[in-house]
Each structure stands twice: as structure tokens, then as C-alpha cells.
C-alpha positions in Angstrom: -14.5 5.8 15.6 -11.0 4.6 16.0 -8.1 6.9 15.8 -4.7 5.9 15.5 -2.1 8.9 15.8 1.5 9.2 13.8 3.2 11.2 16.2 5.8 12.0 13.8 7.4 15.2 15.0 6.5 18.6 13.6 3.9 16.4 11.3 1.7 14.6 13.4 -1.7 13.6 11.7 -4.5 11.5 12.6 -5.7 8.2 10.8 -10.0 7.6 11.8 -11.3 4.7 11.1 -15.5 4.5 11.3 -18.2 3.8 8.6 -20.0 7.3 6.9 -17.0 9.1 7.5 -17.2 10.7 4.1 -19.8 12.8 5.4 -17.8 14.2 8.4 -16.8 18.0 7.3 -15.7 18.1 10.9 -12.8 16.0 10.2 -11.4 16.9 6.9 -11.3 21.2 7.8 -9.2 21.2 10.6 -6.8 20.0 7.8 -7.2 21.6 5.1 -5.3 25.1 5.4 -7.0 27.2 2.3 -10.2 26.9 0.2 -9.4 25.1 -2.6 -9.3 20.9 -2.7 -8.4 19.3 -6.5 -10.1 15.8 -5.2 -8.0 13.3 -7.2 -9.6 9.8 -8.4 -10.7 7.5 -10.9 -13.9 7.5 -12.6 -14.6 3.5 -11.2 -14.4 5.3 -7.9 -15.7 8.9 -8.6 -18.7 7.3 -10.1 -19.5 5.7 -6.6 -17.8 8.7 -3.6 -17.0 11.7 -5.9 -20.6 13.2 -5.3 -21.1 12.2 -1.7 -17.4 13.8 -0.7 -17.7 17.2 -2.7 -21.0 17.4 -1.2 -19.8 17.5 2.0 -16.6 20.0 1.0 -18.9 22.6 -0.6 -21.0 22.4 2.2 -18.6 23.4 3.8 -17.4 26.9 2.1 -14.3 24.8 -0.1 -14.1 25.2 -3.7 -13.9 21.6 -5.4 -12.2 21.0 -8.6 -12.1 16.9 -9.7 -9.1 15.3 -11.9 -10.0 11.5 -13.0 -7.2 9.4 -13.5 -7.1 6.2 -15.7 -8.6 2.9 -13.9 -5.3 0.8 -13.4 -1.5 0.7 -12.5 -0.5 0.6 -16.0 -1.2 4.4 -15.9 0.7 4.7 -12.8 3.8 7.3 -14.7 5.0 10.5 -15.3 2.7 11.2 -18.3 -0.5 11.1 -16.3 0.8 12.6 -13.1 1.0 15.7 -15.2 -2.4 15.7 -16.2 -2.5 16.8 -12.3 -0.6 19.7 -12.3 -2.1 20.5 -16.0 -5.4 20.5 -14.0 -3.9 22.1 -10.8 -2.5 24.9 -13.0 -6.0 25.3 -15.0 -7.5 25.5 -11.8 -5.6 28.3 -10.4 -4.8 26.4 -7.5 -2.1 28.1 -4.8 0.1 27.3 -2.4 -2.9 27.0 0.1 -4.4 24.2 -2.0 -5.1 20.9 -0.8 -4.5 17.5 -2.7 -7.1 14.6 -1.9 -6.6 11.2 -2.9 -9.9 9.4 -3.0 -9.6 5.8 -4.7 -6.8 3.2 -4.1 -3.3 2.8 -3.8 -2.8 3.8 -7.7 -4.5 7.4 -6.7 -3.6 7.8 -3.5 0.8 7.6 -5.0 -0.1 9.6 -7.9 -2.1 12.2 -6.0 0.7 12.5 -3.3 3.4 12.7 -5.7 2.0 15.8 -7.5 0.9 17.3 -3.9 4.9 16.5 -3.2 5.9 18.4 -6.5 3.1 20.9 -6.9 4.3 24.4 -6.2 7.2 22.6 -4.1 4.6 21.0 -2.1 1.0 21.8 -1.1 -1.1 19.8 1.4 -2.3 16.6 0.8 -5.4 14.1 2.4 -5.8 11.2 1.8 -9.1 9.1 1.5 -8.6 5.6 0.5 -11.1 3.2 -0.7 -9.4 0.0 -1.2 -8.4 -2.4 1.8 -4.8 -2.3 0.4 -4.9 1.5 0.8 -6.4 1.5 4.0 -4.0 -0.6 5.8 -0.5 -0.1 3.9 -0.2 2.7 1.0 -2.3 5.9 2.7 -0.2 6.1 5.7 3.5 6.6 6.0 3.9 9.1 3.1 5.5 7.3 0.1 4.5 8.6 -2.9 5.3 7.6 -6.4 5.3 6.4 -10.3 6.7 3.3 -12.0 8.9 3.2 -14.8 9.0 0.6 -17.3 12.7 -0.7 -15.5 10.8 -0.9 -12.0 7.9 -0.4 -10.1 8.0 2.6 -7.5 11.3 3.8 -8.8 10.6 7.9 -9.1 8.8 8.9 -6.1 8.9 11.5 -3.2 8.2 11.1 0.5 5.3 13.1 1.3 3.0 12.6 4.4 -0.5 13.6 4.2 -2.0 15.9 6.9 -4.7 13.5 7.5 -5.7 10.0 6.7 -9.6 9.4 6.4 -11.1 5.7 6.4 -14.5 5.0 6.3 -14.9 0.9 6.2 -18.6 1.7 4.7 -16.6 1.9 0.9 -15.4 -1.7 1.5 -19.1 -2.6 0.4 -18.5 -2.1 -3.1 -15.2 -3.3 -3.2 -14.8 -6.9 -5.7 -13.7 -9.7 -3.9 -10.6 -9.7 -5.6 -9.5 -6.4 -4.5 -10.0 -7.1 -1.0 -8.4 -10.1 -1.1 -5.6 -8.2 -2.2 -5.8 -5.9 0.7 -5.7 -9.2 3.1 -2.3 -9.6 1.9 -0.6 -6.3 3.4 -2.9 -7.2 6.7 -1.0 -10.5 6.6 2.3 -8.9 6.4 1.9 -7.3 10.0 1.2 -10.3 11.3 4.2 -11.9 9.9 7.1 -9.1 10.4 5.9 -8.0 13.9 2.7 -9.5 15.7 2.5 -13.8 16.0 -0.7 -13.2 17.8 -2.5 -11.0 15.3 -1.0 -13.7 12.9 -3.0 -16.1 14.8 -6.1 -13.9 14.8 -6.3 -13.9 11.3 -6.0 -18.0 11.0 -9.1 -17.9 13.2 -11.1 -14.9 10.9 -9.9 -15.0 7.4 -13.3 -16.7 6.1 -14.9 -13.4 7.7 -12.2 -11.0 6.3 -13.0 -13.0 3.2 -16.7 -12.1 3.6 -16.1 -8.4 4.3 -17.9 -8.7 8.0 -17.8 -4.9 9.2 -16.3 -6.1 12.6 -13.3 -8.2 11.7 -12.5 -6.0 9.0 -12.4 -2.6 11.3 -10.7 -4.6 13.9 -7.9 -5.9 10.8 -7.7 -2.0 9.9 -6.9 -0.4 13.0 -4.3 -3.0 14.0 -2.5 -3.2 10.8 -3.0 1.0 11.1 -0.9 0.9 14.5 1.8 -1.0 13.2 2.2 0.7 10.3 2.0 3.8 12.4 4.6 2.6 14.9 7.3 1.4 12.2 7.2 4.7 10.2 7.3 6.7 13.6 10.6 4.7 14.3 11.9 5.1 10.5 10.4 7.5 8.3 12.3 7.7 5.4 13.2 3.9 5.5 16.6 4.2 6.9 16.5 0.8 8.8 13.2 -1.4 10.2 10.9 0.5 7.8 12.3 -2.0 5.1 10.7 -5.1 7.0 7.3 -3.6 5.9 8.8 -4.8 2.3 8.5 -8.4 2.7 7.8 -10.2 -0.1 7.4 -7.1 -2.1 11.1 -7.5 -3.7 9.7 -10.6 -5.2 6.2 -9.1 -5.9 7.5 -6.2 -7.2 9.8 -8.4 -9.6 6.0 -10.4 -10.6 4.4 -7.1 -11.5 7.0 -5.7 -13.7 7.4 -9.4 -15.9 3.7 -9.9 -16.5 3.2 -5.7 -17.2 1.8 -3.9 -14.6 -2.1 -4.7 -13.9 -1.7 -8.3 -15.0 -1.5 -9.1 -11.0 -2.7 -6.9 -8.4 -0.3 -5.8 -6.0 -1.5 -7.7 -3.2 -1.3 -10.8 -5.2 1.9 -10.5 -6.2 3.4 -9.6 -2.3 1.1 -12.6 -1.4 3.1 -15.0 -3.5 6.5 -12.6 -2.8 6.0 -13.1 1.0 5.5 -17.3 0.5 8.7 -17.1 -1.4 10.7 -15.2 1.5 9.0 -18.0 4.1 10.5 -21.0 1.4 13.9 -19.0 2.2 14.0 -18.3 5.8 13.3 -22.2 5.7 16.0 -23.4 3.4 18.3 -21.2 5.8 16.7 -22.7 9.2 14.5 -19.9 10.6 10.9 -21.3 9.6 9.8 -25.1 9.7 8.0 -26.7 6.8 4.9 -26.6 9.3 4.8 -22.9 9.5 5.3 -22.2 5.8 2.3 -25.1 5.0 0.6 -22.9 7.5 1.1 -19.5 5.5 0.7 -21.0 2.0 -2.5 -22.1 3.9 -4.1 -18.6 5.2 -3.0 -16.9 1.7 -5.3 -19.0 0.1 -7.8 -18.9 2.6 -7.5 -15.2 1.9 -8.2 -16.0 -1.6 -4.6 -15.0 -2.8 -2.3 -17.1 -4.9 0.3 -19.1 -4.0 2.4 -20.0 -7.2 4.2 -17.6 -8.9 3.6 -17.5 -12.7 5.9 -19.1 -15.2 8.9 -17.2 -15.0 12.7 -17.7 -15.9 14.6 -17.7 -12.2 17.6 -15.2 -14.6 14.1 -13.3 -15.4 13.3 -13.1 -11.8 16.9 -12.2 -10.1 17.2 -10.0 -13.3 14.4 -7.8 -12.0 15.1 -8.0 -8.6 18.0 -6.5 -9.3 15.9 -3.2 -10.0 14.7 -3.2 -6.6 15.1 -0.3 -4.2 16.7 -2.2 -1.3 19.3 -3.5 -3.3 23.0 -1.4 -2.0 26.4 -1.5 -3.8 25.3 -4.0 -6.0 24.2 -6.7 -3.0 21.0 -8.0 -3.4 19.1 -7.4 0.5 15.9 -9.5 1.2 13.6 -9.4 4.2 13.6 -13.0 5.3 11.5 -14.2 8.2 13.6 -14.8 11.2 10.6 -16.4 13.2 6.7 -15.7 12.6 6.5 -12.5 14.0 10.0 -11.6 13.7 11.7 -9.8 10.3 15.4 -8.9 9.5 16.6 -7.1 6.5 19.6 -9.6 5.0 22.4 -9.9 2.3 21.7 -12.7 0.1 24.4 -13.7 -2.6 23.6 -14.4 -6.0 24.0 -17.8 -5.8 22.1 -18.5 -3.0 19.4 -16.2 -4.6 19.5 -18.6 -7.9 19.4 -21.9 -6.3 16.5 -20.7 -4.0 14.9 -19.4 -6.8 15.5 -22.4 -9.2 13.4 -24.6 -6.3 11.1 -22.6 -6.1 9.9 -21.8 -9.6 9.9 -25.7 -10.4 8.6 -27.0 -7.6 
């Protein structure tokens, strides 16, 4: 088992990282204060973990009550968040409770943000199940709904007491989704680590494949780095932004095709190709180094073209985008492979870029 630690102060919590860990009642206790867990899913999930997980809770002494979400982000809102505190409040759950996610990055936000809200905030686990969970969503504490005007626009910061992997889910995963999840793991590689970058040139087909080894190995370094950058900037007061590349553009994908249409991962894929076609146009990247990104994303099995959008509809919902400050649109560009800044980009600029890109 791998554990990586984010030593944030007063708040610590562990992230392990091991096949059958679903199983390890040893693990979860320590962090779960009272005796009551409302295990939080959706039924594509519950259908495959829910038994195996409140097996092991009632095993040990916890009383387990279940609330099944909808299968998709289009239910990612306020309605169907409260449909967790209606089952929280049916429940008779108290301040002792605990809230655990078990599913994907859908579940794990939703689940969080009602752990955030519930009662003022109760604890919260979480137990992803998706390679995009693993490495990006379940660790750092942002929790949260869209809204028709944006994605991830009402939210709370809420870090869970513990974060439990267990690769042997990955199994069942579809292709697609874990392609999806290859696109955060590229993200590390791109904002903070060349060499990882390189590493995953050299084992995307087996990342593609889902071999156990290169996909543990992809988890616990993309783990560390998102461990490191919230430990430096919790509530995204400065570098936590670069973990947003391409996500200003994805974001901008997901909300004009209606959320669900593209996966998240997809969308930040072509998002973070888009910010590499601008850190070029200004002189940071050379056309060799985006051919070889483009390249790996598809590799990965992620897209590369973004779909057939208006560049006013694009900069329009940009525009909605949480970075944006005063009215100034801010972009993570790529300074180097490896190296990320937070910039200013004018409108203009924005349009022209956006106008070569789209009709390439």
C-alpha cells in the first residue's frame, strides 16, 4: 500500500492507494468519529461496491444508511443534493455522522457539499471509483454543484478526513472513463513534473490498457502533486489555480454542449491542447512540443478538437469562469512543459486565439 499524506495543518488526512482496500475496516474507523455512515453513490456503482463496503462497515459495529444519486453530471445541482440531507434528516443522522462518497467525481462533490452543509458540517470520506476521482477530485477538498450559467459555481471547500483508493475498482471501469481520468494524470505532468510527462509518453498504451502497475504508479504520483499544491494553497489563493489548466476552456465545452455530452476529462483534454496552441502563439511552447501533446492525448484515447462552437460562444462562457477577477479574463498558459503561470489575457487576444483555433 502507498500512502501519500496532506499534511495540511490541524486536518491532516491520509490518501492509500492498494487493490481490496474496500475490505480494510482498519482503515476507514480510525476516521470515522460516531456510528453512523450515509454511504453516498449511484446505482451504476452501488450495484458493483455498495454490498462489498457496508459489509465491511457493519462488520464493524457502524450503522449504514445508502442514498443513490442519479448516474451523470446533468444531475450534478441543488435539487438532488437535497435529496441528501432529505435522507440524512430521515435517517436521524447527528453531528457525529459521517458522509462517504463511493462513485466518481459527480458523487464524490455532491457528497462533500452536503457533508459541508449538513448540520454545519459533519465528517466526510471519500472512496472514489473513477481514475478522474482518484487522482484529481477526491483530494484537496472542493466540493460542489453546477448551475445552468457555469459549471462548479456554488460549492464549499470541505476536506475529507480520509481518502480511500483501491485500484482493484479500475477493473470495471469503461474505457472511456479511464481515458478521461488520463487526462487530469496528464495535467501534473504538464504544470509541474517534465519527467513524469515523459513517463507517460513511454506508458500511455499501458495506462490505456488499465495494467495494475502503471496505473498505481500514475495514481500515487499524480496523488503527491496534488497533495503538495493544495498543502501550499488550500483555498486557491495563488499556485492551486495551475491545477486548472485547460479546465477554463473545458469547463466552457461542458456547459455549451449540456453537461454529460463530454466527460470532464475530455473536455480539459481538448481545454489543455488549447492553452499549449496559446503559450505557442505567445513563444513559450514550440510547434514540436504541442504536436507532442496533441499526440499523447490521443494516445490516451482523448480528443483533440473541440466541437463546433462559435469563438463569441466560447469567450462568452469563459467569461463565467471562476478565475476570471475584476472583469479580466486569467488563463493558465504553459510557460515550458513542466512549468505553469496563471496570466491576464485581453479580450482580443483571447478572440483572435480562439478564432484560429476553432477553424483550424
Amino acid at each position: 500500500m502507498i500512502t501519500v499524506e496532506v499534511a495540511l495543518p490541524g486536518r491532516a488526512y491520509p490518501i492509500h492507494i492498494a487493490a481490496g482496500l474496500l475490505a480494510r475496516a482498519d482503515l476507514l474507523l480510525p476516521h470515522i468519529p460516531g456510528r453512523q455512515v450515509l454511504v453516498v453513490s449511484n446505482p451504476t456503482v452501488a450495484a458493483l461496491y455498495m454490498a462489498p463496503l457496508r459489509a465491511t462497515l457493519q462488520a464493524a459495529g457502524l450503522r449504514v444508511a445508502e442514498h443513490l444519486l442519479p448516474d451523470g453530471e446533468v444531475y450534478k445541482d441543488l435539487e438532488h443534493v437535497a435529496g441528501i440531507f432529505d435522507t440524512l434528516l430521515a435517517e436521524n443522522m447527528d453531528r457525529r455522522c459521517t458522509v462517504l462518497a463511493l462513485g466518481g467525481g459527480v458523487v464524490g462533490d455532491m457528497a462533500g457539499f452536503a457533508a459541508a452543509c449538513y448540520q454545519r458540517g459533519v465528517n466526510f470520506i471519500q472512496v472514489p471509483t473513477t481514475l478522474l476521482a482518484q487522482v484529481d477530485s477526491s483530494v484537496g477538498g472542493k466540493t460542489g454543484v453546477n448551475h445552468a450559467r457555469g459549471k462548479n459555481m456554488i460549492g464549499a471547500f470541505k476536506q475529507p478526513s480520509l481518502v480511500l483508493i483501491d485500484t482493484a475498482v479500475l477493473a470495471t471501469l469503461p474505457r472511456r472513463e479511464l481515458a478521461a481520468g488520463l487526462a487530469e494524470v496528464i495535467k501534473y505532468g504538464l504544470i509541474r513534473d517534465a519527467d513524469f510527462l515523459h513517463w507517460l509518453g513511454a506508458h500511455a498504451d499501458a495506462l490505456l490498457q488499465g495494467e495494475p502497475q502503471a496505473l498505481a504508479q500514475a495514481i500515487a504520483v499524480s496523488c503527491r502533486h496534488k497533495a503538495a499544491v493544495v498543502i501550499a494553497d488550500e483555498f486557491e489563493q495563488g499556485e492551486r489555480a495551475l491545477l486548472n489548466l485547460g479546465h477554463t476552456f473545458g469547463h466552457a465545452i461542458e456547459t455549451h454542449t449540456g453537461y454529460g455530452s463530454w466527460l470532464h476529462g475530455e473536455a480539459v483534454a481538448v481545454g489543455m491542447l488549447m492553452a499549449a496552441r496559446m503559450s505557442q502563439g505567445r513563444g513559450d511552447l514550440s510547434a514540436d512540443e504541442v504536436a507532442g501533446l496533441e499526440d499523447l492525448l490521443r494516445r490516451c484515447g482523448l480528443p483533440t478538437q473541440a466541437p463546433a462552437m462559435q469563438a463569441a460562444d466560447f469567450q462568452s462562457w469563459m467569461a463565467h469562469d471562476k478565475k476570471v477577477l475584476d472583469g479580466r479574463q486569467r488563463l493558465v498558459l504553459l510557460r515550458a512543459l513542466g512549468h505553469a503561470e496563471v496570466v491576464e489575457v485581453d479580450a482580443d487576444e483571447l478572440h483572435r486565439a480562439l478564432l484560429e483555433m476553432l477553424h483550424a
